[in-house]
gemmi code that builds the backbone of each chain (N, CA, C; Angstrom):
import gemmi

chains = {
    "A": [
        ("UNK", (17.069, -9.615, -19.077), (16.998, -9.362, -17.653), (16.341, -10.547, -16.945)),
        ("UNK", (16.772, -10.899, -15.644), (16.203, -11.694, -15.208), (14.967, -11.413, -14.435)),
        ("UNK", (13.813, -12.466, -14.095), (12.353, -12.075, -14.088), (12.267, -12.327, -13.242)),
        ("UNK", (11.599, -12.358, -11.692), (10.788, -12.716, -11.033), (9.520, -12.922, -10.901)),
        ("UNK", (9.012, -14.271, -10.776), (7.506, -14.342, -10.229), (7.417, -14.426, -9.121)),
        ("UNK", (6.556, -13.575, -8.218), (5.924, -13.917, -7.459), (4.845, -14.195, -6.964)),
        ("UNK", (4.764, -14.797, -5.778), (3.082, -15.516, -5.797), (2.894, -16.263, -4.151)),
        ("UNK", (1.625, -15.634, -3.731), (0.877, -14.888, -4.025), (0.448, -13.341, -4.531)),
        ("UNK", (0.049, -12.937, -4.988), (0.141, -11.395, -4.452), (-0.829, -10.519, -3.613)),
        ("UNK", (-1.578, -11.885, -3.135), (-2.434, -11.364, -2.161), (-2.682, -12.575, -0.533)),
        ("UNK", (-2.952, -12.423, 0.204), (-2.614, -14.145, 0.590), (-3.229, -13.416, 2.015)),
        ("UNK", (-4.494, -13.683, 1.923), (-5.234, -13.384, 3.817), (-4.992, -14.257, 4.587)),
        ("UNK", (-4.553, -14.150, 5.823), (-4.028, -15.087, 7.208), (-4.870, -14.599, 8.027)),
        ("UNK", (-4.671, -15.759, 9.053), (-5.185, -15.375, 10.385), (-3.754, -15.453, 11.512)),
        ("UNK", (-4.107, -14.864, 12.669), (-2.913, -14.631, 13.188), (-2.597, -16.183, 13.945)),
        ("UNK", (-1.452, -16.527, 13.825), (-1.174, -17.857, 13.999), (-0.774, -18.902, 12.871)),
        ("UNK", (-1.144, -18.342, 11.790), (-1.245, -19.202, 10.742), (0.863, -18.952, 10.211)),
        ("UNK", (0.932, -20.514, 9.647), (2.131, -20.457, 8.759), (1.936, -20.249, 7.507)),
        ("UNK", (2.563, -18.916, 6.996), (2.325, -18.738, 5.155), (3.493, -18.369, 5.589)),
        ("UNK", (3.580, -18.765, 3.378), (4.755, -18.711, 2.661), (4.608, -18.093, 1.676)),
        ("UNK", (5.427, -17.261, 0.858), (5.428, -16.893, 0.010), (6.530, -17.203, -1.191)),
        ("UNK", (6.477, -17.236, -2.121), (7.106, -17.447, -3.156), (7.531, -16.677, -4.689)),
        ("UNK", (9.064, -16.705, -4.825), (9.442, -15.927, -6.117), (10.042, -17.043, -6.739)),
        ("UNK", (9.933, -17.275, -8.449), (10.822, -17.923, -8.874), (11.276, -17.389, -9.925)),
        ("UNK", (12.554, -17.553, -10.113), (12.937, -16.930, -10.846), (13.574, -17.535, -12.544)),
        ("UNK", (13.723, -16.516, -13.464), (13.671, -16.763, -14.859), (15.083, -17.192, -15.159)),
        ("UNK", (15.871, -17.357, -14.537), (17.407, -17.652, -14.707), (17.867, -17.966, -13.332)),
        ("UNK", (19.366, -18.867, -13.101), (20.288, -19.367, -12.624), (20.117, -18.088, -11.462)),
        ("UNK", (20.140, -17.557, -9.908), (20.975, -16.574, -9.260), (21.110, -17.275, -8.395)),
        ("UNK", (21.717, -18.167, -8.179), (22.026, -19.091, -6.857), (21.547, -18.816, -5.795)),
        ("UNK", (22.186, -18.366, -4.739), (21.324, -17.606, -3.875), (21.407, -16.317, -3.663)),
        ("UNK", (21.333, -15.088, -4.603), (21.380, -13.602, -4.203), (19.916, -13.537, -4.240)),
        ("UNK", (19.616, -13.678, -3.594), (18.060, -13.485, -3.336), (17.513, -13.082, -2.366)),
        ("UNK", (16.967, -11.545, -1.180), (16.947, -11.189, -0.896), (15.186, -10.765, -0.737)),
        ("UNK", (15.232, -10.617, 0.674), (13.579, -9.756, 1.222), (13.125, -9.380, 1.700)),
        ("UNK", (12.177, -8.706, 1.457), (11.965, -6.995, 2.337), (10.479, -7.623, 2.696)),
        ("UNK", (10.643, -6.813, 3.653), (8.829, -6.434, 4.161), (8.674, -4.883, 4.216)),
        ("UNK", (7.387, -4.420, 3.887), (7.286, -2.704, 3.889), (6.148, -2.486, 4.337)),
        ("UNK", (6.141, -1.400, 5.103), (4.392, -1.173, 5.990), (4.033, -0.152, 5.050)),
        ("UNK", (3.062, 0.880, 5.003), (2.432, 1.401, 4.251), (3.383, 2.702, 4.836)),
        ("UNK", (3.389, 3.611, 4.023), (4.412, 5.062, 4.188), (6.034, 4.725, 4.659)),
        ("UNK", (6.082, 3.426, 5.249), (7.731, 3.307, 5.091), (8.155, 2.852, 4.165)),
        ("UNK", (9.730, 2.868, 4.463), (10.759, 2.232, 3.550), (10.577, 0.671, 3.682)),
        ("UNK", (11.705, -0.037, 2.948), (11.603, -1.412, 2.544), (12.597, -1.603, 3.690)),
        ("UNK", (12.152, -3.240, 4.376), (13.048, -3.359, 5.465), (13.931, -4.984, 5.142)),
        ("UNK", (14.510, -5.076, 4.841), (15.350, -5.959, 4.714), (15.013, -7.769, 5.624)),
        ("UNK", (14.646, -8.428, 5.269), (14.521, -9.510, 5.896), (15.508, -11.092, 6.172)),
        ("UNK", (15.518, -10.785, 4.696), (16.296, -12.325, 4.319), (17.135, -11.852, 3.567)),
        ("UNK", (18.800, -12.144, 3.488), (19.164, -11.870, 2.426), (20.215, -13.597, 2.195)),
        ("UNK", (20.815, -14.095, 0.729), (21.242, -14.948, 0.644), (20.476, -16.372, 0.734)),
        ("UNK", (19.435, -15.805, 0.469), (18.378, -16.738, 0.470), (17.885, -17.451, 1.575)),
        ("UNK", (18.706, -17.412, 2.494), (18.507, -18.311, 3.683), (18.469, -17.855, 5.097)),
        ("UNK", (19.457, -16.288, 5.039), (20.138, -15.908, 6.199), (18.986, -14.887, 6.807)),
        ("UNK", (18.779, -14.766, 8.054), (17.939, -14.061, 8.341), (18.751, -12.346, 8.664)),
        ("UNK", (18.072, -11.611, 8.421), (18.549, -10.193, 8.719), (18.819, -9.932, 10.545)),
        ("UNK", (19.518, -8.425, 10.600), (19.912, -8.374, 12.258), (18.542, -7.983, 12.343)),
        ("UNK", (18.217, -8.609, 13.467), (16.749, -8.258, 14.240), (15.526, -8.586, 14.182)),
        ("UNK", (15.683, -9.572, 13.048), (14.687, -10.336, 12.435), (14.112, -11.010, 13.634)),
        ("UNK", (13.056, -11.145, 13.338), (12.715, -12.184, 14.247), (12.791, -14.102, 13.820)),
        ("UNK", (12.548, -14.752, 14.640), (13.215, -16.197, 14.297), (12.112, -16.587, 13.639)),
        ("UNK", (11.012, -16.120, 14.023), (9.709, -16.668, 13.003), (9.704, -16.712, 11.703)),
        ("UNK", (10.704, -15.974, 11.125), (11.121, -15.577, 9.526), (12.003, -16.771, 8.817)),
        ("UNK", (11.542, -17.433, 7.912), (12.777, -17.962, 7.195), (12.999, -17.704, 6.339)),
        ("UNK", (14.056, -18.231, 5.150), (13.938, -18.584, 3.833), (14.509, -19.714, 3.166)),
        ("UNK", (14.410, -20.180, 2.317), (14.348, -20.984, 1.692), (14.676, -21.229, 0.122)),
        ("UNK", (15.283, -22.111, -0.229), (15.605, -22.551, -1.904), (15.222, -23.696, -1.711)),
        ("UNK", (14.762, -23.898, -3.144), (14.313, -25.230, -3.937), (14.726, -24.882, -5.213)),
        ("UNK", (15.977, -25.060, -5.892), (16.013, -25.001, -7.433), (15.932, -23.376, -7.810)),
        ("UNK", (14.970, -23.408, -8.890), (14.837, -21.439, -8.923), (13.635, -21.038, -8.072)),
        ("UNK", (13.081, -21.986, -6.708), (11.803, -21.860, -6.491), (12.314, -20.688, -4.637)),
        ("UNK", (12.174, -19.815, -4.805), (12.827, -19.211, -3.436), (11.486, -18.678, -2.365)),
        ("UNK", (11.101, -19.012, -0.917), (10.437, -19.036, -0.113), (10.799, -18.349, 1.227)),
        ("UNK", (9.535, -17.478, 1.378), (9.785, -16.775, 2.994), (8.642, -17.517, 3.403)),
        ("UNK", (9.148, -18.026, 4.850), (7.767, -18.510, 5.189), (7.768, -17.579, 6.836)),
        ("UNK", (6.561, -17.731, 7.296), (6.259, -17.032, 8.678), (6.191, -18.483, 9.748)),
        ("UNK", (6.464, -18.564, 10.615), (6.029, -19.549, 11.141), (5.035, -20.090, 11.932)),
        ("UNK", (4.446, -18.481, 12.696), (3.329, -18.176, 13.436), (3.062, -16.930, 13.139)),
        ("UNK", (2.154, -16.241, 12.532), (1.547, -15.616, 12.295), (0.831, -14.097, 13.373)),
        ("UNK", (2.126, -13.172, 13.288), (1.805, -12.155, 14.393), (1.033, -10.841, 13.765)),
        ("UNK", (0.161, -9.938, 14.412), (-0.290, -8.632, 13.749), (0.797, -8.138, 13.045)),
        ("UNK", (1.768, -7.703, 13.888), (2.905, -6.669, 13.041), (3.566, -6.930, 12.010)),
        ("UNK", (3.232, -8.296, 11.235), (3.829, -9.210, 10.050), (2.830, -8.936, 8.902)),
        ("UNK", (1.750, -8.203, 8.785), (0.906, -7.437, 8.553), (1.424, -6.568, 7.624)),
        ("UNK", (1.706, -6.462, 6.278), (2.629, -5.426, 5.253), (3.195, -6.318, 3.581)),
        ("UNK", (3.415, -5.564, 3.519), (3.561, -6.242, 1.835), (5.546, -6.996, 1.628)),
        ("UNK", (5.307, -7.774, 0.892), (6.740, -8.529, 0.961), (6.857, -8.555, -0.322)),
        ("UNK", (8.362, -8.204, -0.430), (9.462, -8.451, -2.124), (9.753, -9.062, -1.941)),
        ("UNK", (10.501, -10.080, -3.009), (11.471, -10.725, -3.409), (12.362, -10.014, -4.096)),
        ("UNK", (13.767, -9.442, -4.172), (14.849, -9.508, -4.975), (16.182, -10.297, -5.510)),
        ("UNK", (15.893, -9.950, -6.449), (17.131, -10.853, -7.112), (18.458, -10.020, -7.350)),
        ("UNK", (19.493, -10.193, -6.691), (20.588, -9.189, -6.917), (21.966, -10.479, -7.540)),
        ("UNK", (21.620, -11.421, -8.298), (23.076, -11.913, -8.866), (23.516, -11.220, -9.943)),
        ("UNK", (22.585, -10.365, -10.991), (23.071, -9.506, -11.883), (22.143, -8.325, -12.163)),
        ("UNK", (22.829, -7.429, -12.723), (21.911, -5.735, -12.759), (21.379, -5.786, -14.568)),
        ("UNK", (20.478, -5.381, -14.558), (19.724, -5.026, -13.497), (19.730, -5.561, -12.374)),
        ("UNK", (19.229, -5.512, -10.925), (18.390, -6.321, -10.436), (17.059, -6.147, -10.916)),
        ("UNK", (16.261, -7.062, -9.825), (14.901, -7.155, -10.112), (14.198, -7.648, -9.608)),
        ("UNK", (12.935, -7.142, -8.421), (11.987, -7.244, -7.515), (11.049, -8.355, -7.903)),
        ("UNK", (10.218, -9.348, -7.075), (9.143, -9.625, -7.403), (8.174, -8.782, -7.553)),
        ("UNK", (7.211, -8.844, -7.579), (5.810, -8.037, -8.188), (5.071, -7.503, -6.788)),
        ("UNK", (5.698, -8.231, -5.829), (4.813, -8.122, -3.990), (4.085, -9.129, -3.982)),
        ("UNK", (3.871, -9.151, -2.697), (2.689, -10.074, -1.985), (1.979, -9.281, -0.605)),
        ("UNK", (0.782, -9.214, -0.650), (0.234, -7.984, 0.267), (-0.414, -9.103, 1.557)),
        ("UNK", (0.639, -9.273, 2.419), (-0.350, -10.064, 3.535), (-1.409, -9.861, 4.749)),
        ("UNK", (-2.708, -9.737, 4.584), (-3.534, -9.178, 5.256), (-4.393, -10.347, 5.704)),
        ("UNK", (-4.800, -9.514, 6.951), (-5.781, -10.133, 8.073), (-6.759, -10.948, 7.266)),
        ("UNK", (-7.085, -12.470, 7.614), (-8.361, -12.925, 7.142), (-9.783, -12.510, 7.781)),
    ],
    "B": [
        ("UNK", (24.796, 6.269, 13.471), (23.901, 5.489, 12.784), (24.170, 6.105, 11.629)),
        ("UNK", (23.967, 5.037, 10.804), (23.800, 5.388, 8.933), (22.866, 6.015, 8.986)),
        ("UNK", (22.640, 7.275, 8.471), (21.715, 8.026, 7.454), (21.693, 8.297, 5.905)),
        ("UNK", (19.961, 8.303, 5.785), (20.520, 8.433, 3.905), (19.507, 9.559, 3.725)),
        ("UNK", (19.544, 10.437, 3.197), (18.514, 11.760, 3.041), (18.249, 11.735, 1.796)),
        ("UNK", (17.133, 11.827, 1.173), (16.680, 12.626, -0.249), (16.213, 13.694, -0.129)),
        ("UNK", (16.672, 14.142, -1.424), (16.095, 15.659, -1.143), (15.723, 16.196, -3.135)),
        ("UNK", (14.964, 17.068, -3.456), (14.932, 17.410, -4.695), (14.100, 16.753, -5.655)),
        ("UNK", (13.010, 16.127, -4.914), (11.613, 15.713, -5.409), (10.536, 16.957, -5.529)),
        ("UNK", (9.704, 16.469, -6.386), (8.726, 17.672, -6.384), (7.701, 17.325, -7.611)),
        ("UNK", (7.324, 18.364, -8.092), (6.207, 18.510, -9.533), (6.977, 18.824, -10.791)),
        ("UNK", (6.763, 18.234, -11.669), (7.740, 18.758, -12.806), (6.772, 18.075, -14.014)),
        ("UNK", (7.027, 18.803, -15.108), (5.861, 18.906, -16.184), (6.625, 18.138, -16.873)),
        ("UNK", (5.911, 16.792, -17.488), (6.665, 15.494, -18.746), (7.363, 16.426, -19.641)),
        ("UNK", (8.654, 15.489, -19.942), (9.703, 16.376, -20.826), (10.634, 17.218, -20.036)),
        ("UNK", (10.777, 17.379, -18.669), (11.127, 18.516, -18.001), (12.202, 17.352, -17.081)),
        ("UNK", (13.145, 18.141, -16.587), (14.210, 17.009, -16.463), (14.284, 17.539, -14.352)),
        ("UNK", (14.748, 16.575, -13.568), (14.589, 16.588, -12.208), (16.513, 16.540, -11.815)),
        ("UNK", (16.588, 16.973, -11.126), (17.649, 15.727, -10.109), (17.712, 15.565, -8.478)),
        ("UNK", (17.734, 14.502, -8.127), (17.404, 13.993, -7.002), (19.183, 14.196, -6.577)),
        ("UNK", (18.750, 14.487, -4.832), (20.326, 14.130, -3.847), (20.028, 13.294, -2.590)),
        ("UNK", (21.106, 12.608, -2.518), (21.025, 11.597, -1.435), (21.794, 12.114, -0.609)),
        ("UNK", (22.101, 12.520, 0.800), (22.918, 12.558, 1.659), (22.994, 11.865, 2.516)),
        ("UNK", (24.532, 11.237, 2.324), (24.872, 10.175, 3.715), (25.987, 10.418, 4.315)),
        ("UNK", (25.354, 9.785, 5.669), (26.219, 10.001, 6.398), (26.171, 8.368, 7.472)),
        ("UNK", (27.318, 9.029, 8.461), (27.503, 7.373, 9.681), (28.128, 6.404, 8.876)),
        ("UNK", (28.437, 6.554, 7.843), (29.639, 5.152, 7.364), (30.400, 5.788, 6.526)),
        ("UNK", (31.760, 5.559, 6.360), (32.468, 5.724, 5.159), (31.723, 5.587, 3.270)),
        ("UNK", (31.355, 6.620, 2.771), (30.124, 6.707, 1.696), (31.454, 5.837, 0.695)),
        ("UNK", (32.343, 6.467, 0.392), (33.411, 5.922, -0.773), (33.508, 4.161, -0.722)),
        ("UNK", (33.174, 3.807, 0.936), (33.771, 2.126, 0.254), (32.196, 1.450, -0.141)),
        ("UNK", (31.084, 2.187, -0.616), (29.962, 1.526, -0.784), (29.605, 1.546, -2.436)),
        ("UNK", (29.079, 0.895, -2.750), (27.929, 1.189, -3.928), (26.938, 1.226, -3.577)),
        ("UNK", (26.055, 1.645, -4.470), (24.729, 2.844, -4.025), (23.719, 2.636, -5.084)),
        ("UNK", (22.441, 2.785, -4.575), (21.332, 2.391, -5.767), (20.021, 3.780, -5.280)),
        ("UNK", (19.522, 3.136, -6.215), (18.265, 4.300, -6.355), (17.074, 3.262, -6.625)),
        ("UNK", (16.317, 3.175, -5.958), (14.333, 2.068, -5.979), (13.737, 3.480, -6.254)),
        ("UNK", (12.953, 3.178, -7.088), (11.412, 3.681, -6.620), (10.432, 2.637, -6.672)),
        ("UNK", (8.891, 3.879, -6.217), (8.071, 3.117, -5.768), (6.723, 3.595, -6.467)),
        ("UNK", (6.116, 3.278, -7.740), (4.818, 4.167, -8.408), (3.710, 4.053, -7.123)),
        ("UNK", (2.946, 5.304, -7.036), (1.604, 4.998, -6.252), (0.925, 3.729, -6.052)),
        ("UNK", (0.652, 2.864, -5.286), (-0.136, 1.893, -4.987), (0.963, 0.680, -5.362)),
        ("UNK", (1.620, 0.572, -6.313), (2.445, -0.101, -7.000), (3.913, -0.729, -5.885)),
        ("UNK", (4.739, -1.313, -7.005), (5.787, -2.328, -5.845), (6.771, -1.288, -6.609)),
        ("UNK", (8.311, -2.192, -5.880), (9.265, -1.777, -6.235), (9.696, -1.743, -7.158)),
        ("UNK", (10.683, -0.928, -7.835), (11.426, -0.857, -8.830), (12.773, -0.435, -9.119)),
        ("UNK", (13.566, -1.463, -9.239), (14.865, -0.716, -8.777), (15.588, -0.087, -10.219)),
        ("UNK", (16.354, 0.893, -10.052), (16.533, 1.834, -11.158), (18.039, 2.480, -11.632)),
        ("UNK", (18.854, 2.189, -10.506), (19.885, 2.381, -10.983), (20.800, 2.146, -9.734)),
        ("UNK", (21.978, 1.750, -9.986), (23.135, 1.518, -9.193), (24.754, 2.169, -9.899)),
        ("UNK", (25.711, 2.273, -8.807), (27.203, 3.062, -9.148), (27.876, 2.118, -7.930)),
        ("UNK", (28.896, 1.878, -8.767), (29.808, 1.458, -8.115), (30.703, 2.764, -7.104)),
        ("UNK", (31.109, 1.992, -6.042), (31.571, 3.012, -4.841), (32.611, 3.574, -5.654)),
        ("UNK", (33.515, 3.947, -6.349), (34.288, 4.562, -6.975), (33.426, 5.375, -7.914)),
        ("UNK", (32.457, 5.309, -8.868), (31.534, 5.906, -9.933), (31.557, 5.615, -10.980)),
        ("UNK", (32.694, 3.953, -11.361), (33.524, 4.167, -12.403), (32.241, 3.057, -13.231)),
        ("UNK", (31.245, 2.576, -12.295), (30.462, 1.671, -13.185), (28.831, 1.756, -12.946)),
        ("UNK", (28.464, 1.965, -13.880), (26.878, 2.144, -13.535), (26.131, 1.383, -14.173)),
        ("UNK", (25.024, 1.151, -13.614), (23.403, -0.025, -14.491), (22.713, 0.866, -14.283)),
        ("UNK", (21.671, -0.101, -15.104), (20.372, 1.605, -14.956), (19.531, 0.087, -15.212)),
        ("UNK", (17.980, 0.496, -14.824), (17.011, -0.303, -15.268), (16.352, -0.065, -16.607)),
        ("UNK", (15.873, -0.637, -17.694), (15.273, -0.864, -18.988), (14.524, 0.457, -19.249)),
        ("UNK", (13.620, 0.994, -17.996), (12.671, 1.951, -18.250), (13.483, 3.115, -18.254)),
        ("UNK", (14.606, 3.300, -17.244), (14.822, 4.228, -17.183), (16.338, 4.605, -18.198)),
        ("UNK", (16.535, 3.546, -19.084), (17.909, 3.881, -19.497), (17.885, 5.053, -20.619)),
        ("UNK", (18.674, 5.409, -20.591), (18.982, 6.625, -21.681), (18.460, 7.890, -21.727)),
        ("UNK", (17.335, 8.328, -20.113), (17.306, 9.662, -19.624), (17.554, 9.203, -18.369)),
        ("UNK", (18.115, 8.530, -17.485), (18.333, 9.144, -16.174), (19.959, 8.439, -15.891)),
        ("UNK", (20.521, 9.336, -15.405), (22.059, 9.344, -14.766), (22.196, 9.559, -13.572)),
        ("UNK", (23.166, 8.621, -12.817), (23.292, 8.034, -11.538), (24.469, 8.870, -11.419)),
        ("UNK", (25.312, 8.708, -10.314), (26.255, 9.830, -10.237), (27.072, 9.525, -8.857)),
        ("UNK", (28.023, 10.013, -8.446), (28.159, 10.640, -6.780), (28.981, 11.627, -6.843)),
        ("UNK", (29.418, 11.983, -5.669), (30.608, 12.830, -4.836), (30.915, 12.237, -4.082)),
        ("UNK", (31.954, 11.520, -3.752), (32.570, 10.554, -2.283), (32.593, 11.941, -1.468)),
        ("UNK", (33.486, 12.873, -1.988), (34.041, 14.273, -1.255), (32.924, 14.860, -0.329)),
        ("UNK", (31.520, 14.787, -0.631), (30.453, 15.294, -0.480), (29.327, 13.936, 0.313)),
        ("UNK", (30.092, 13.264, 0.256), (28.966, 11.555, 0.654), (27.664, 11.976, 0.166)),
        ("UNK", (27.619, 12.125, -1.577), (26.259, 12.710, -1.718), (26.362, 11.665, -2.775)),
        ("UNK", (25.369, 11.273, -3.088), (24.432, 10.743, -4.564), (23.466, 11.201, -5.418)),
        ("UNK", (23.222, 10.956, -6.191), (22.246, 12.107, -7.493), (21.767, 11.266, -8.219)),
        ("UNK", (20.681, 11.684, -8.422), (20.396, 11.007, -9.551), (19.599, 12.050, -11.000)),
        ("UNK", (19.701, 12.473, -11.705), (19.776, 12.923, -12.631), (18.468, 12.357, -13.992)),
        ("UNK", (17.562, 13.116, -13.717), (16.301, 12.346, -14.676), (16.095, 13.362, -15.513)),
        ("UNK", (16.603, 13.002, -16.538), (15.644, 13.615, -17.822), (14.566, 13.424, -18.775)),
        ("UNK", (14.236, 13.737, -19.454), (13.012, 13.448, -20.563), (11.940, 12.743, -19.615)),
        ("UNK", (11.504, 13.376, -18.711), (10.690, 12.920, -17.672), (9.329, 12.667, -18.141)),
        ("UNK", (8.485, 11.746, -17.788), (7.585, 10.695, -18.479), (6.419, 10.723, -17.064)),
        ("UNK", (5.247, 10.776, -17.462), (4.303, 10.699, -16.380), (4.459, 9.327, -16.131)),
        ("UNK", (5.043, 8.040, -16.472), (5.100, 6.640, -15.067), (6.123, 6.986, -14.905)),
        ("UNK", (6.978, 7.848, -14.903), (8.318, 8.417, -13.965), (8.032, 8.868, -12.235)),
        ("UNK", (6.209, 8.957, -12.578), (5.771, 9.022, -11.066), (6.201, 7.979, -9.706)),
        ("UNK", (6.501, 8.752, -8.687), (6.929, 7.634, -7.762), (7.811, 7.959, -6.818)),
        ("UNK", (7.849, 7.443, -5.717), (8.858, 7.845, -4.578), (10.321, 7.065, -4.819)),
        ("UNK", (11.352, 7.621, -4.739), (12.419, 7.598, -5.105), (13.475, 7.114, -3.584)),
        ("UNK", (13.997, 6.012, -3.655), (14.699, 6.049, -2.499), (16.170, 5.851, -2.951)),
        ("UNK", (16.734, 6.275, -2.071), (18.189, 5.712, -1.978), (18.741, 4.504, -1.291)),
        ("UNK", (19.776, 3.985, -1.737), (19.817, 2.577, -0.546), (21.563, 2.545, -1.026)),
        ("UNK", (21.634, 2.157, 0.512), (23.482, 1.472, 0.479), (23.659, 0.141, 0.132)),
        ("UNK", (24.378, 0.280, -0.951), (24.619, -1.171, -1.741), (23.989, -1.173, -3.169)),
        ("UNK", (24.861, -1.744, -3.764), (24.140, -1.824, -5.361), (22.519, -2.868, -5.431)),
        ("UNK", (22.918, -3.700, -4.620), (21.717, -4.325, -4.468), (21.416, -3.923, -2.902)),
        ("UNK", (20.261, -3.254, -3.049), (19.598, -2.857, -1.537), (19.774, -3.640, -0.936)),
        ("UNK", (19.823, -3.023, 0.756), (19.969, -4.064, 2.034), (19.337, -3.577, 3.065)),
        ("UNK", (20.218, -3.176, 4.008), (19.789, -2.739, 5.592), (19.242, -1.449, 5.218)),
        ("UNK", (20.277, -0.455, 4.758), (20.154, 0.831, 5.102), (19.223, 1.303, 3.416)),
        ("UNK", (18.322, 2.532, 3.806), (17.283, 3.269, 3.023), (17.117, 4.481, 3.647)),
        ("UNK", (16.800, 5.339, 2.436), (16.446, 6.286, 2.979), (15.034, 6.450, 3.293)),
        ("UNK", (14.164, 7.595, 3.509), (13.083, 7.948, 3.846), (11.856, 8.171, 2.558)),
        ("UNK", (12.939, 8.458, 1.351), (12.507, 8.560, 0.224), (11.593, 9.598, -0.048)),
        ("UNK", (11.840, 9.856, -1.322), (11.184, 11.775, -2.100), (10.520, 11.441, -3.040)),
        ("UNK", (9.128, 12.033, -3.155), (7.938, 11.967, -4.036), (8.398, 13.052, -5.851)),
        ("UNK", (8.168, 12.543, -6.871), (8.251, 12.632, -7.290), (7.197, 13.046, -8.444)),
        ("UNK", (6.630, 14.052, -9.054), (5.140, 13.676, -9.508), (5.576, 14.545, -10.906)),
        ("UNK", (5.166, 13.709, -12.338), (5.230, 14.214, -13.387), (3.866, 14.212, -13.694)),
        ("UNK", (3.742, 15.766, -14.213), (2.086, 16.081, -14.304), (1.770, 17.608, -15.197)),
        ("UNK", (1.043, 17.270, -16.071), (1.185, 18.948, -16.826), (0.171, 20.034, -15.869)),
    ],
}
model = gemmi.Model(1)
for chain_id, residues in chains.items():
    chain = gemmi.Chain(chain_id)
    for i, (resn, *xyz) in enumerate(residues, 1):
        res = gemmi.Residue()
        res.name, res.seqid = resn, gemmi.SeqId(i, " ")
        for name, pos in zip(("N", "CA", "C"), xyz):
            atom = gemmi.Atom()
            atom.name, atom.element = name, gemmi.Element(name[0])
            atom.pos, atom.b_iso = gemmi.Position(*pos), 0.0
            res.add_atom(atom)
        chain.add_residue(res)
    model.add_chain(chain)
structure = gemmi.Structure()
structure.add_model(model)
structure.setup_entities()
């Protein structure tokens, strides 16, 4: 199965700040690589999918990114409501398979 | 609007077998494939099983292979999922999602608790 790392899994900001987060992965998935953000009692909300493409409604502050197997969401300015935990998935073969999270909270 | 409902979560004693239903509706259910995440307490995601929009092909994840069965009804725009030999880290909220690999649409997701 293929693995994801991700990293950070914890990563305090201040509001304004640009973070990134990062999955890399254990095998070849070109770009099926996909990401959620989730607030606490909701569902997973879809962010990035294709590694690059931003989701409907996203906001523009969101990117993503490839480098090799190295795959990146970054924020660009740093708002309260960005405040929630972020996946990485890998969907080029099934299984799939999530990163581990990254929990981004207030510094 | 797409909806996805779970329903058929609850308490169930390890060894004791569950099955979960998804109901959807707002899109044609037959031209999709369909997955099942959960989520352990405090813990991240885990995705657990997928069916192809016909039913004719299924994955399952490592933990869960060889007691839990994925399923549908196009006729019914329903999904199931089918857990047996149920295991206390079987704990966890259970969602449904449109697409073999999750996307836009999720459901609200159903708690699940294996516990003697």
């Amino acid at each position: 199965d293929i693995q994801m790392t991700q990293s950070p899994s914890s990563l305090p900001a201040s509001l304004g700040d640009r973070v990134t987060i990062t999955c890399r992965a254990s095998q070849d998935i070109g770009n099926y690589l996909r990401w959620f953000q989730q607030k606490p009692g909701k569902s997973p909300r879809l962010m990035i999918y294709g590694a690059t493409n931003l989701a409907a409604g996203v906001p523009s502050r969101f990117s993503g990114s490839r480098s090799g197997s190295d795959y990146s969401l970054t924020i660009s300015s740093l708002e309260s409501e960005d405040m929630a935990d972020y996946y990485c998935l890998q969907s080029k073969e099934s299984p799939n398979t999530f990163g581990a999270g990254t929990k981004l909270e207030l510094k | 609007e797409v909806q996805l409902v779970e329903s058929g979560g609850g308490l169930v004693q390890p060894g004791r077998s569950l099955k979960l239903s998804c109901a959807a509706s707002g899109f044609t259910f037959s031209d999709y494939n369909m997955a099942w995440v959960r989520q352990a307490p405090t813990k991240g995601l885990e995705w657990v099983a997928s069916i192809s929009y016909g039913g004719s092909n299924t994955h399952y994840g490592d933990s869960v292979k060889g007691r839990f069965t994925i399923s549908r009804d196009n006729a019914k725009s329903t999904l199931y999922l089918q857990m047996d030999s149920l295991r206390s880290e079987d704990t966890a909220t259970y969602y449904c999602a449109r697409g073999g690999a999750p996307g836009n649409y999720w459901g609200q997701g159903v708690m699940v608790t294996v516990s003697s």
